[in-house]
C-alpha positions in Angstrom: 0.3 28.8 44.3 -1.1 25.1 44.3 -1.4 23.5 47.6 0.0 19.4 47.8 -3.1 17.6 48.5 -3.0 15.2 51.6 -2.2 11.5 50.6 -5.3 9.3 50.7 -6.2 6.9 53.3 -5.3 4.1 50.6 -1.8 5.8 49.8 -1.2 6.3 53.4 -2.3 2.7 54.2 0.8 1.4 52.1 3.2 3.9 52.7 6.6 2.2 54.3 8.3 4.7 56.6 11.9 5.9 56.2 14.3 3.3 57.7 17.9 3.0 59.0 20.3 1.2 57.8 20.8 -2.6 58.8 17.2 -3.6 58.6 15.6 -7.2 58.3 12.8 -7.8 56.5 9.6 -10.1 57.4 7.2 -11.1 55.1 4.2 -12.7 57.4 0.9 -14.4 57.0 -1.6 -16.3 59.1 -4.8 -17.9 57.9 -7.7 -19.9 58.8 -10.0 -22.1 57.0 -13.4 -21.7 57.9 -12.3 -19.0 60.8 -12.5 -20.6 63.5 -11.1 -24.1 61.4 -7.7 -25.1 60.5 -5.4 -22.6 61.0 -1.4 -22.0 60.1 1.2 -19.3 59.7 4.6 -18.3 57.1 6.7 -16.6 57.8 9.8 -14.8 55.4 12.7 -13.6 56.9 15.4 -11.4 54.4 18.7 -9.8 55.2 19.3 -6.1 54.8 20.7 -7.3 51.7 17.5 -9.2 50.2 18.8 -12.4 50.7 16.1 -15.0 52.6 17.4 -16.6 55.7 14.8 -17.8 57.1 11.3 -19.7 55.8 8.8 -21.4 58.1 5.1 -22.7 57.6 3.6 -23.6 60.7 0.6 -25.4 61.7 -1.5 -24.0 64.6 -4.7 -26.4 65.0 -8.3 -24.7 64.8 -8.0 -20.9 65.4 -9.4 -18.2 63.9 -7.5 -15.8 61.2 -6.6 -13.0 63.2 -5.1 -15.4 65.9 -2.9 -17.1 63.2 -2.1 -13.8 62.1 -0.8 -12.5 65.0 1.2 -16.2 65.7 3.0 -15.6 62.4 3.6 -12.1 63.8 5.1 -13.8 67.0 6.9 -16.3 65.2 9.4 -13.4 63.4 9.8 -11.5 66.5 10.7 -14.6 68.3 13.7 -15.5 65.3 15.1 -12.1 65.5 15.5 -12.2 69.2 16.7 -15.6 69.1 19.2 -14.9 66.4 20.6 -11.1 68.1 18.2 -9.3 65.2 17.9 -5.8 66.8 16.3 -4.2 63.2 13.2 -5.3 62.2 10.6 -4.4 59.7 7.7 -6.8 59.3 5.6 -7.0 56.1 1.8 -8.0 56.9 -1.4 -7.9 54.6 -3.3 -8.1 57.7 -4.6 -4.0 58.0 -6.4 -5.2 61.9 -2.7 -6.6 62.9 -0.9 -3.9 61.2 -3.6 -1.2 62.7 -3.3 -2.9 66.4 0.2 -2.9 66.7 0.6 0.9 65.3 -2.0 1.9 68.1 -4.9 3.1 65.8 -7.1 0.2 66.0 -8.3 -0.9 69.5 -7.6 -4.8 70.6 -11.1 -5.4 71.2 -10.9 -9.4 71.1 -10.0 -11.1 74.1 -8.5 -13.8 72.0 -6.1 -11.3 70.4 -4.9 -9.4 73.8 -2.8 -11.5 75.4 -1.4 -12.0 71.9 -0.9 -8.4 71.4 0.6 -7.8 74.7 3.4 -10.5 73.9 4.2 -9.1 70.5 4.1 -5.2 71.5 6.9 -6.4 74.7 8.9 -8.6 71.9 9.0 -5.4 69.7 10.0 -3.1 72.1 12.9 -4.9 73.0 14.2 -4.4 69.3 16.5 -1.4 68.9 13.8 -0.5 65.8 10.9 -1.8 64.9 8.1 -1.0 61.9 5.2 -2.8 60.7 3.6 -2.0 57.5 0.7 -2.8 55.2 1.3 -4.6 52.3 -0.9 -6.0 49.6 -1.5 -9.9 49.3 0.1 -10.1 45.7 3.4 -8.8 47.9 2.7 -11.7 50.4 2.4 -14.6 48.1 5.6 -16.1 49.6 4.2 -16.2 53.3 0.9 -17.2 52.2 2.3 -20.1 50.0 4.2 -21.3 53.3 1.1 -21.0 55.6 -0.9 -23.3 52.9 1.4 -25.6 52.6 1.8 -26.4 56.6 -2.3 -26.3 56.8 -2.5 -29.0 54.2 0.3 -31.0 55.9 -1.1 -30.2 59.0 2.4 -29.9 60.1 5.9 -27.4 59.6 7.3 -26.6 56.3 10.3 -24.6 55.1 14.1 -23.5 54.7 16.6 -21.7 55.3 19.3 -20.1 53.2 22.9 -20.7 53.9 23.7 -17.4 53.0 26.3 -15.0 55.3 24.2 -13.9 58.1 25.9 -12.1 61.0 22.3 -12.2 63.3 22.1 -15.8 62.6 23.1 -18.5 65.2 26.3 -21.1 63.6 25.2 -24.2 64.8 24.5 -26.8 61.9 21.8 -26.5 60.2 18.8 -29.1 60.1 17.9 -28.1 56.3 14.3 -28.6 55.2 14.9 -28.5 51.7 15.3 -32.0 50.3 18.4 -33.2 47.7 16.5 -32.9 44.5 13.9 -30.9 44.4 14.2 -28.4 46.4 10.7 -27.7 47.7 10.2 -27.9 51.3 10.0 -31.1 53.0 7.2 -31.6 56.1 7.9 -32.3 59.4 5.1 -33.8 61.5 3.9 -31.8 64.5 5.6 -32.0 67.8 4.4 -34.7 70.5 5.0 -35.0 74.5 3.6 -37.4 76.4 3.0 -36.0 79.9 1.4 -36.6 83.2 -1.5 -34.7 84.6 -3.6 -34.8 87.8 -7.8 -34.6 87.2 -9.2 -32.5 89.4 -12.3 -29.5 90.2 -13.0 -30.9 86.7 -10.1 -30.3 84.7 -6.7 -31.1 83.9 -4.0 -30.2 85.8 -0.4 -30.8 83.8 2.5 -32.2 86.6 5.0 -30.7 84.7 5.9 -27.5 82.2 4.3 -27.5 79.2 6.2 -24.5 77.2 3.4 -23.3 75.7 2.7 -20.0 74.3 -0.6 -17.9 75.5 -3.8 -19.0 73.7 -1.8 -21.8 71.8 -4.2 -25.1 71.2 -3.2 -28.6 71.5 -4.6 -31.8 71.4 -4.8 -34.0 74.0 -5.5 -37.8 74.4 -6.2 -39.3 77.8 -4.8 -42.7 79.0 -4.9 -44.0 82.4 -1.3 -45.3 83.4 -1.8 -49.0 83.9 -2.4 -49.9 87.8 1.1 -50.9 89.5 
């Protein structure tokens, strides 16, 4: 009688689980150039059907790569909560991400945790959840999108107008431009805000809506005298 042999570590390293029915797909990456330099995210999102819904390239500033990779991790969870997504499986050539957020791989950096802590509560509030290792040849799509913002140091991407019942039916700011198709660039978001200096730093007089270990820049102009 021939015993099966027990799957590799490799095999068992890209092994997807069984799933229910009903389940959305995202395909994430996050990288950094020059870790810590300038860093940006993609994200995928796909129907239970296959069809993409949802595209987004995002630049972050200067992180390192696991940060970005676990902002692009973020940034799905936070579409499928904002769009009543209660299935998700998320697609990540990242094996620390992927390890952290299955529990087998301890979150060490102090960078990371507060990261970690916001995407373990996002996923638990999903009906299912599963996040799998994929190889980079399966993640070109995310990893186009996450080059693309770095080099416009800004947000690029698209969304299908396919029949989505998770997906909200306001209109649509499409990315994708008339002719072409390819994603268009949208310059990064600017406030101008007041803040009070003092015990040697800056203290903003109004909310921010920032996320956790998120990085900004910030210029400083003294309001004229009145």
């Amino acid at each position: 009688m021939t015993r099966a042999s027990k799957p590799s570590l490799s095999a068992e390293l890209f092994q997807e689980p069984e799933r229910p029915k009903g389940v959305y797909t995202a395909n994430i990456d996050g990288g950094s150039r020059g870790n810590p330099g300038p860093a940006s995210y993609g994200v995928v999102v796909r129907a239970p059907d296959g069809t993409t819904i949802f595209r987004l390239g995002k630049y972050l500033g200067r992180m390192t790569n696991n940060v970005a990779e676990y902002y692009a991790l973020i940034g799905a969870l936070d579409y499928a909560q904002s769009h009543h997504i209660s299935r998700l499986a998320v697609r990540s050539d990242s094996e620390l991400l992927v390890r952290q957020m299955q529990g087998r791989y301890k979150v060490k950096s102090p960078d990371l945790r507060p990261l970690h802590e916001r995407a373990q509560k996002l996923s638990r509030a999903l009906a299912h959840f599963e996040i799998v290792h994929v190889r980079r040849e399966l993640n070109s799509e995310a990893d186009e999108l996450a080059n693309l913002a770095m080099d416009a140091t800004g947000t690029v991407g698209d969304r299908s107008d396919g029949n989505d019942p998770a997906r909200d039916r306001a209109p649509e700011n499409s990315a994708r431009n008339q002719t072409g198709g390819n994603p268009t660039v949208s310059p990064p978001e600017t406030r101008q805000i007041r803040a009070r200096y003092s015990g040697g730093a800056l203290h903003p007089l109004q909310a921010l809506d920032l996320a956790e270990g998120e990085v900004v820049e910030i210029r400083v102009r003294k309001p004229a005298p009145r």
